[in-house]
C-alpha positions in Angstrom: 23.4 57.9 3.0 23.0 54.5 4.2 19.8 52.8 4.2 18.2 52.1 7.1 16.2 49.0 7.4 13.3 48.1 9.7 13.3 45.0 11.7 10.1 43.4 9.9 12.5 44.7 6.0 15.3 42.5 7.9 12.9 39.9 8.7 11.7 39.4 4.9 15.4 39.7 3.8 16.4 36.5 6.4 13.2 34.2 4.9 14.6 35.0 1.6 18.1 34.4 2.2 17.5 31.3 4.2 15.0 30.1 0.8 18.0 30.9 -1.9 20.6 29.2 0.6 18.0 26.2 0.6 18.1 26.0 -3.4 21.6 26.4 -3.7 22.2 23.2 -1.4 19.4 21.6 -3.9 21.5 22.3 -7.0 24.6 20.1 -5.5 23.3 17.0 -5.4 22.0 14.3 -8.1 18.3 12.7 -7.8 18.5 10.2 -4.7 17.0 6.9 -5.5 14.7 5.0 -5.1 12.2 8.1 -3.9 13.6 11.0 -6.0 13.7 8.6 -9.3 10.5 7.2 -8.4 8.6 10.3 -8.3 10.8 12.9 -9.7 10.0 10.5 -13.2 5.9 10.2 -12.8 5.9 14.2 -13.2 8.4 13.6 -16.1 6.0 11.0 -18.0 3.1 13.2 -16.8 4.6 16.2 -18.4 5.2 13.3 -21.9 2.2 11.9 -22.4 0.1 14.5 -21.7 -2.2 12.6 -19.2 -2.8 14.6 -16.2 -5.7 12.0 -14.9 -3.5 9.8 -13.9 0.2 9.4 -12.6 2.1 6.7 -14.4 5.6 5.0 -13.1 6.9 3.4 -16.8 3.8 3.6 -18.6 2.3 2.0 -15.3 -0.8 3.3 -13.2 1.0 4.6 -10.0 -1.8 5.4 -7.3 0.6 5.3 -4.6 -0.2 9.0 -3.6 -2.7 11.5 -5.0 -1.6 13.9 -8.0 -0.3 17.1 -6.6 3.0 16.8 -6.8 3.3 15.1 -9.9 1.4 18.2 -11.6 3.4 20.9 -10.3 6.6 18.8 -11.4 5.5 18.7 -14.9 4.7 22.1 -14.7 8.1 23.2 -13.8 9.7 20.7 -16.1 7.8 22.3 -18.8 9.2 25.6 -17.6 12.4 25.2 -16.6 13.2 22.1 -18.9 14.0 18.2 -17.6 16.9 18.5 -14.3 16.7 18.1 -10.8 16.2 21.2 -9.5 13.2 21.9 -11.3 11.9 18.8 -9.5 13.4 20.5 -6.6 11.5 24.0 -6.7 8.5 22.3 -5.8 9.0 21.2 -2.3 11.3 24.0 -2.2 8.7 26.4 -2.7 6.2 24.2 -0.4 8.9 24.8 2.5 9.2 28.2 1.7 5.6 28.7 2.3 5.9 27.0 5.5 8.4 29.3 6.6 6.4 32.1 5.7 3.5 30.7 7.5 5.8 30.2 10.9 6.9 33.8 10.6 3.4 35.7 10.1 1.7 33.7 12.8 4.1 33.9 15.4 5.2 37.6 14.9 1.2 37.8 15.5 0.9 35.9 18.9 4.6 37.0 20.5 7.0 39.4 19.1 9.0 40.3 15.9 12.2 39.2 17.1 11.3 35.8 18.1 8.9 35.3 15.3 12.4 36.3 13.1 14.0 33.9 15.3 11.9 31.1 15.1 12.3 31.6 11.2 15.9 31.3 11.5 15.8 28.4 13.5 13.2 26.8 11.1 15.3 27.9 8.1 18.5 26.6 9.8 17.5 23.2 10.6 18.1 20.1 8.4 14.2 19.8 8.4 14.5 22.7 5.8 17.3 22.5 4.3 17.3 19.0 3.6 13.5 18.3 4.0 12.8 21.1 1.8 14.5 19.9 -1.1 13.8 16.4 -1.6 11.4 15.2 -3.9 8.5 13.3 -2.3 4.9 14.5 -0.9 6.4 14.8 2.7 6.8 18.6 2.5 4.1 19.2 0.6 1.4 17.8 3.0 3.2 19.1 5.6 3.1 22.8 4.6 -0.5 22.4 4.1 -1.1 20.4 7.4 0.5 23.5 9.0 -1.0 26.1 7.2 -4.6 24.7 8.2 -3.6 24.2 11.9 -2.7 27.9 11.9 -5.6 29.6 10.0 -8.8 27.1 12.2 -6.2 28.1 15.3 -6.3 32.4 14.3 -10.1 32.2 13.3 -11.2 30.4 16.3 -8.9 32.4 18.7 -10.6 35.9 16.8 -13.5 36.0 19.3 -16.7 34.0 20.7 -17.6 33.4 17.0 -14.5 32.1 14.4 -13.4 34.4 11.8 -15.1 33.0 8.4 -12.5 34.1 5.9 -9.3 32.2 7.6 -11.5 28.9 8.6 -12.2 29.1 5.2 -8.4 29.3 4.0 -8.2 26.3 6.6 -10.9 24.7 4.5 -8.8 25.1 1.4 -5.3 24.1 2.8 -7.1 20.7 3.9 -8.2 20.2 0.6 -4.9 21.1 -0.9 -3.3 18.7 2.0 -5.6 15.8 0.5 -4.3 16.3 -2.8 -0.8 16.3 -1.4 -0.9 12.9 0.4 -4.5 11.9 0.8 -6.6 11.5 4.2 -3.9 12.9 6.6 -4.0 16.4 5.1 -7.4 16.2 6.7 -7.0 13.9 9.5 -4.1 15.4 11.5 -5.0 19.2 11.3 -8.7 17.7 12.5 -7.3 15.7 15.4 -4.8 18.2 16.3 -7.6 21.2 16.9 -10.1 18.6 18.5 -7.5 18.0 21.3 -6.3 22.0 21.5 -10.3 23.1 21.8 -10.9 20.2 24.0 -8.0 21.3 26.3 -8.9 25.4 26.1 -12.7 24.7 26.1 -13.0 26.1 22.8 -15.2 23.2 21.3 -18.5 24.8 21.3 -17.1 27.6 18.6 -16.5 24.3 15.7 -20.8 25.3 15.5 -20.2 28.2 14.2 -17.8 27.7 11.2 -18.7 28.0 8.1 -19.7 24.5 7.0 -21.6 25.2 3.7 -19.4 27.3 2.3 -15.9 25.8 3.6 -17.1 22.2 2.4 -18.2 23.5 -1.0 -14.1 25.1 -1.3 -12.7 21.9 -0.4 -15.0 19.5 -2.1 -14.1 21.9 -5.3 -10.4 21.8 -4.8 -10.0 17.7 -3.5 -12.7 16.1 -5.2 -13.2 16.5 -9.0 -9.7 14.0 -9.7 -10.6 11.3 -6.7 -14.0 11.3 -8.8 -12.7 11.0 -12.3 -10.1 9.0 -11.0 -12.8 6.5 -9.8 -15.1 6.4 -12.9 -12.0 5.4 -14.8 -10.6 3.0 -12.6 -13.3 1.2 -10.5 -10.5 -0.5 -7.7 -9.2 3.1 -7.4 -10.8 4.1 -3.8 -10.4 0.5 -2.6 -6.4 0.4 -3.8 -5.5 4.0 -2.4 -7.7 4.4 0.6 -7.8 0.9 1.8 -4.4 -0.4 0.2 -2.3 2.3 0.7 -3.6 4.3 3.8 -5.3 2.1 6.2 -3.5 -0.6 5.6 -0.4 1.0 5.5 -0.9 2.6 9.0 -2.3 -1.3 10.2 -0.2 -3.7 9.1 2.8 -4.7 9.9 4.6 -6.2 6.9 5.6 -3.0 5.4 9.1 -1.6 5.0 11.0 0.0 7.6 9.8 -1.1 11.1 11.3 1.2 13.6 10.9 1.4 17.7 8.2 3.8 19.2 11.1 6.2 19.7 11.7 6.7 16.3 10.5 10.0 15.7 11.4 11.4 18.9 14.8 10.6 17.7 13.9 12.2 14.5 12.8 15.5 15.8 16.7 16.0 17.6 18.2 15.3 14.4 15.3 17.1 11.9 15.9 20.4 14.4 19.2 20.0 16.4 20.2 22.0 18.1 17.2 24.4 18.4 15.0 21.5 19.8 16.9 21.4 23.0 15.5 25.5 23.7 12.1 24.0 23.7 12.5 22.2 26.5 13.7 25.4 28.7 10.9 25.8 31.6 8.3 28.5 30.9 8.3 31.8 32.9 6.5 35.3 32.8 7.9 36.7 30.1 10.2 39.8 30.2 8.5 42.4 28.8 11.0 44.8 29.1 13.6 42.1 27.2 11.4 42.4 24.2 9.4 39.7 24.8 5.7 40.1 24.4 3.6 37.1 26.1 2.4 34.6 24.4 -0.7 33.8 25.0 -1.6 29.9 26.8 -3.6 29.2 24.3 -1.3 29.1 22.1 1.9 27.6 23.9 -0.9 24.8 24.4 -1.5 24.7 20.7 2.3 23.9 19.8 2.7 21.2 22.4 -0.8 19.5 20.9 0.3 19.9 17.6 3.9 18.5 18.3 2.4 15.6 20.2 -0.6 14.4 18.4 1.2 13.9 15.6 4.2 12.2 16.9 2.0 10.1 18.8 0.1 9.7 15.7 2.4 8.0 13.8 4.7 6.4 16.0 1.9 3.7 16.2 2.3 2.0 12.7 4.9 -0.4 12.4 6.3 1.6 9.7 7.8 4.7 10.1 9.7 7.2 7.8 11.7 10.2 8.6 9.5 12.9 6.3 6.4 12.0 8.4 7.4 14.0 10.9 7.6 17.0 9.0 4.4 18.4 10.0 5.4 19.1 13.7 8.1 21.4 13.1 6.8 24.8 12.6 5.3 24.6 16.4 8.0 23.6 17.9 10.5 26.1 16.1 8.3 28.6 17.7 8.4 26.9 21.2 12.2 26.7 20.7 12.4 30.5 19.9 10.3 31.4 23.0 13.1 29.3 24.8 16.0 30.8 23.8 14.7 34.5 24.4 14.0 33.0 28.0 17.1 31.8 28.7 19.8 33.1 25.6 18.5 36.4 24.8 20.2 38.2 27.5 23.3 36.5 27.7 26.5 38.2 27.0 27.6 36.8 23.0 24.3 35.5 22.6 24.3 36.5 19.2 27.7 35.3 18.6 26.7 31.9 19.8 23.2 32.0 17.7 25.2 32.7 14.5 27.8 29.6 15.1 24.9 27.5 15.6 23.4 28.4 12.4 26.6 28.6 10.7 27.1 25.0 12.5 24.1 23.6 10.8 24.7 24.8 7.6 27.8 23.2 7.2 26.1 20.2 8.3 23.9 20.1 5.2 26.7 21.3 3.2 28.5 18.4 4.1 25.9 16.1 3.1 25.1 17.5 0.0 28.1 16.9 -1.5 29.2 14.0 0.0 26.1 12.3 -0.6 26.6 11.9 -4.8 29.9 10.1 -4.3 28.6 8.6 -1.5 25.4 6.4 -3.7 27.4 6.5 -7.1 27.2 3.2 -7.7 23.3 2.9 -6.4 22.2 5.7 -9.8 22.5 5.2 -13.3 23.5 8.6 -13.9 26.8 8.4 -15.6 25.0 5.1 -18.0 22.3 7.3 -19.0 23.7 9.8 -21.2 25.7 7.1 -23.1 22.4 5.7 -23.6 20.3 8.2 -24.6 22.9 9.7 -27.2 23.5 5.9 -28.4 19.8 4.8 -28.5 16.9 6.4 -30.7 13.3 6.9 -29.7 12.1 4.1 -30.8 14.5 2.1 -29.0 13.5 -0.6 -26.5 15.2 -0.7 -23.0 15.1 -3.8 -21.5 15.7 -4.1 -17.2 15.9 -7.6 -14.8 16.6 -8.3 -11.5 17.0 -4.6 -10.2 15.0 -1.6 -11.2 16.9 1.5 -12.5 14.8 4.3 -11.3 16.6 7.3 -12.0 17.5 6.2 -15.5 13.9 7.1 -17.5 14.4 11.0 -16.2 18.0 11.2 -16.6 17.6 9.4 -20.2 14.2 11.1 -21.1 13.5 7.8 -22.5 10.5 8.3 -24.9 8.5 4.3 -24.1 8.3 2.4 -21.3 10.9 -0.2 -20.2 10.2 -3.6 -20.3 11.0 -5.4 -16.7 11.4 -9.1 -17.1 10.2 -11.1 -14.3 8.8 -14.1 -13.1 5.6 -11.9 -12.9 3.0 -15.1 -11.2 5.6 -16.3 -8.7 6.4 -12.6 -8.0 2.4 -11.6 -6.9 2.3 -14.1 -4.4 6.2 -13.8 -2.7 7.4 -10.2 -3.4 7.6 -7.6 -0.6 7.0 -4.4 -0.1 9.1 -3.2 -3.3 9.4 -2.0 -7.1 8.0 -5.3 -8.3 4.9 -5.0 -6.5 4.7 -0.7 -7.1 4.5 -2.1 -11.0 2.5 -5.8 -10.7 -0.3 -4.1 -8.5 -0.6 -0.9 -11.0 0.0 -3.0 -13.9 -3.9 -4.3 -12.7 -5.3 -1.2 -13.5 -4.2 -0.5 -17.3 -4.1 -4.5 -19.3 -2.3 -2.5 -22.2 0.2 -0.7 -20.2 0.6 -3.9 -18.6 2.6 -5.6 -21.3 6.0 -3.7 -20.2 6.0 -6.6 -17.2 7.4 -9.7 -19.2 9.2 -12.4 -18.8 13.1 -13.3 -18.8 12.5 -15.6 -21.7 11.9 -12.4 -23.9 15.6 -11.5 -23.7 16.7 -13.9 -25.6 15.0 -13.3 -28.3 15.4 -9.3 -28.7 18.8 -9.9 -28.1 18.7 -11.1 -31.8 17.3 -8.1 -33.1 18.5 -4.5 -33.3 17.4 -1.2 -31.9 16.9 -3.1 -28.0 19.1 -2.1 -24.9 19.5 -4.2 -21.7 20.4 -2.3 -18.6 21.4 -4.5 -15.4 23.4 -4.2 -11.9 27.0 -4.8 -12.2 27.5 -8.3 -11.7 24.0 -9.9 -12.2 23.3 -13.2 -12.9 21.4 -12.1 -15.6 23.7 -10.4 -17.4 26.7 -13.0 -17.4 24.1 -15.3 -19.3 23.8 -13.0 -22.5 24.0 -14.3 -25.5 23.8 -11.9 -28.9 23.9 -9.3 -26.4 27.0 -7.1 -26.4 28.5 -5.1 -23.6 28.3 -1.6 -25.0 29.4 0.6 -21.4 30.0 0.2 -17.8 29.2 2.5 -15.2 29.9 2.7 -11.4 26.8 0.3 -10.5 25.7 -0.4 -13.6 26.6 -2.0 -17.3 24.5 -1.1 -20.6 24.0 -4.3 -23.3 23.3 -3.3 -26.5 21.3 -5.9 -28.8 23.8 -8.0 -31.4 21.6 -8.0 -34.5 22.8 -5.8 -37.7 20.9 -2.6 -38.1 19.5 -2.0 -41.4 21.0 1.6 -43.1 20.0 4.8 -41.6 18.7 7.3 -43.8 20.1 10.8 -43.5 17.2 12.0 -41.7 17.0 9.4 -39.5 20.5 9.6 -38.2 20.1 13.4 -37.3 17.0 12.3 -35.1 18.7 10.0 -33.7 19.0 9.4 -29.8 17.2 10.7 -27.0 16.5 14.0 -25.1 18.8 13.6 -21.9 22.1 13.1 -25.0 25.0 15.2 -23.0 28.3 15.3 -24.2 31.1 15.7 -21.8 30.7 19.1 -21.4 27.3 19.5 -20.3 25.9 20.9 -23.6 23.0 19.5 -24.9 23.6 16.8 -27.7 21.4 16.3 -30.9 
């Protein structure tokens, strides 16, 4: 006999499929650079050198972001060994969550065919299936940003007093926001429920929440590595909090300036076509269609949550597609609500729905693969298996001029790089780039500092054996080698290797010898 599934079994079977569609698209593509590389190697070097205190980029203190991220990359590294979609899994699952979280609270406050449908149009969107694979702490603050919206939203919405046990699972996903990305995974879901209790004269309940308790959960999951972090570095709080969040939202000499529209913008391309249904105009719902009303408390919710947030950060001179993230589990519920108003009923609605999904997934397809050929000549991915199966471990790797960032993880290069650069002249004209990401962590560790040196140095260890220079094809640099000898050249980048004679390898040390990421042409893992 057939089986015969319920509608909330076919609900669970969609969220996976659309979560194993979502890491199949993650396993076609290499790491993206500069962001991927960047961070996708701190969890690599965590996972190294052991030091889960604090996230290192080269050797180099790297307090960009708190360490969330980074740890559950070294933990799946460790499991699932040193490739992208390891790195992968963890916004993956992140998104996944936020799925999830869409589904349950929706099929709580409407019905289970649009809280399936908002999961689908969620799941469908280029918000997750793009989004929710690439490797930075966009998704991960954002699940958590939207979990805590939705558990302070249920327990205040459970009666005249809140429910204790969600606001404290709001507690905890604020705390686990602040670890993802720092002061906005407390910030937004705060501003976003002042405005909604403000606007349903809820405000009076915030009294009864459990303060003691909730505080105590998130000062024990935020707090302990801000604190250690601080006793070891005494310019921590000043560098991350002042340097890299206030100011960063302030000023207006970072990277990528955008017009105010820039998210809006964002949102149409981050959830096209699905976006447009939020828009339809609201009506009593038809009962009798299916539809079960959704209360005005929380249709008010989504559009707070939606436009605090944009509003938010459409202020800074800066903007960045991932910021917008956090908006899109309301409105993938608001655009649900308006399709069963104005689709549902239609004649082929279905037929339509599944082309539009089916239309969207070939879109990320599509970019997936077309993106590797696409930046070939931007990653060092084809130069870094001929280095690491040339070079040994205690090889140096020498870089100028450009910084390489996807070659340490691809490699598995066992020490630090050393950058050449005119380091003094660099702290007082370099932008908003890698040489100040390295100069301004460089301040907080003198010994891992000496990886920064300067362009006379290559000179000299191009005399000497066991060094490697790597450098963008066509750099000035490079055409003014001397002892050092062109040894391979990629798509957008050429490996040197040192001119001095080698003294005699011992057996033993030849069978040690080169590095972790060593691949031979078939994929297989090299000695």
């Amino acid at each position: 006999m057939p089986i015969s599934l319920t509608e909330r079994q076919k609900s669970w079977l969609t969220l996976a499929g659309l979560w194993l569609l979502l890491l199949v698209l993650a396993a076609l593509r290499p790491l993206a650079v500069p962001d991927e590389g960047r961070y996708g190697e701190v969890g690599r070097w965590m996972l190294q050198s052991g030091d889960w205190l604090t996230p290192r980029l080269n050797g180099i203190p790297f307090f960009h972001k708190p360490p969330y991220l980074y740890w559950l990359e070294a933990i799946s590294l460790a499991t699932f060994g040193v490739n992208e979609l390891a790195l992968r899994l963890v916004p993956a699952l992140h998104v996944g969550l936020m799925l999830v979280a869409l589904y349950l609270s929706a099929r709580a406050v409407s019905s289970e065919k649009v809280a399936r449908r908002a999961a689908v149009m969620l799941g469908t969107s280029l918000a997750f299936l793009l989004g929710g694979q690439y490797i930075n702490h966009d998704m991960l603050v954002a699940t958590w940003i939207g979990v805590a919206i939705w558990c302070f939203a249920f327990a205040f919405m459970a009666g005249e007093k809140p429910d204790a046990a969600l606001a404290r699972f709001g507690f905890a996903a604020c705390a686990l926001g602040m670890l993802s990305k720092g002061l906005i995974g407390i910030a937004l879901p705060g501003m976003v429920l002042l405005v909604w209790l403000l606007w349903t004269r809820q405000l009076r309940k915030i009294l009864y929440l459990p303060w003691i308790s909730g505080l105590a959960l998130f000062a024990a999951i935020a707090l302990p590595w801000f604190v250690m972090a601080q006793q070891k570095y005494p310019q921590f709080f000043n560098y991350m909090f002042i340097g890299q969040q206030f100011n960063r939202y302030t000023a207006a000499s970072y990277n990528n300036p955008q017009p105010w529209w820039f998210y809006l913008a964002s949102v149409l391309l981050l959830l096209f076509p699905w976006i447009f249904f939020a828009l339809v105009p609201s009506r009593q719902p038809d009962k009798a269609a299916g539809q079960a009303p959704l209360v005005k408390a929380w249709w008010s919710l989504c559009w707070i949550w939606a436009g605090v947030i944009i509003v938010f950060f459409s202020i800074p001179h800066s903007k960045l597609i991932g910021y917008v993230l956090p908006v899109m589990p309301a409105l993938a519920l608001l655009s649900a609500l308006g399709w069963q108003r104005s689709m549902a009923q239609r004649r082929h609605a279905g037929r339509i729905f599944a082309a539009l999904c089916a239309l969207n997934v070939g879109i990320a397809l599509l970019i997936v693969t077309q993106v590797g050929p696409v930046t070939r000549d931007s990653r060092t991915q084809d130069v870094a298996p001929v280095l690491a199966c040339a070079a040994g471990p205690a090889d140096t790797v020498y870089v100028s001029d450009a910084y390489p960032y996807d070659l340490p993880f691809y490699a598995q290069l066992r020490q630090p790089m050393r950058v050449l650069g005119d380091w003094p002249l660099l702290r007082q004209q370099a932008g908003d780039g890698w040489q100040r990401e390295l100069f301004e962590g460089a301040d907080f560790d003198v010994q891992a500092a000496r990886v920064l040196q300067s362009p006379a140095e290559l000179a000299g260890a191009g005399a000497k054996p066991g060094n490697w220079f790597v450098a963008r094809n066509g750099s000035k640099t490079a055409q003014e080698l001397g002892d050092w000898k062109r040894f391979y050249q990629g798509e957008g980048w050429t490996l040197y290797r040192s001119g001095g004679a080698s003294a005699p390898e011992s057996p033993e040390a030849a069978q040690h010898k080169g590095l972790p990421g060593c691949k031979d042409h078939r994929g297989n893992q090299g000695q």
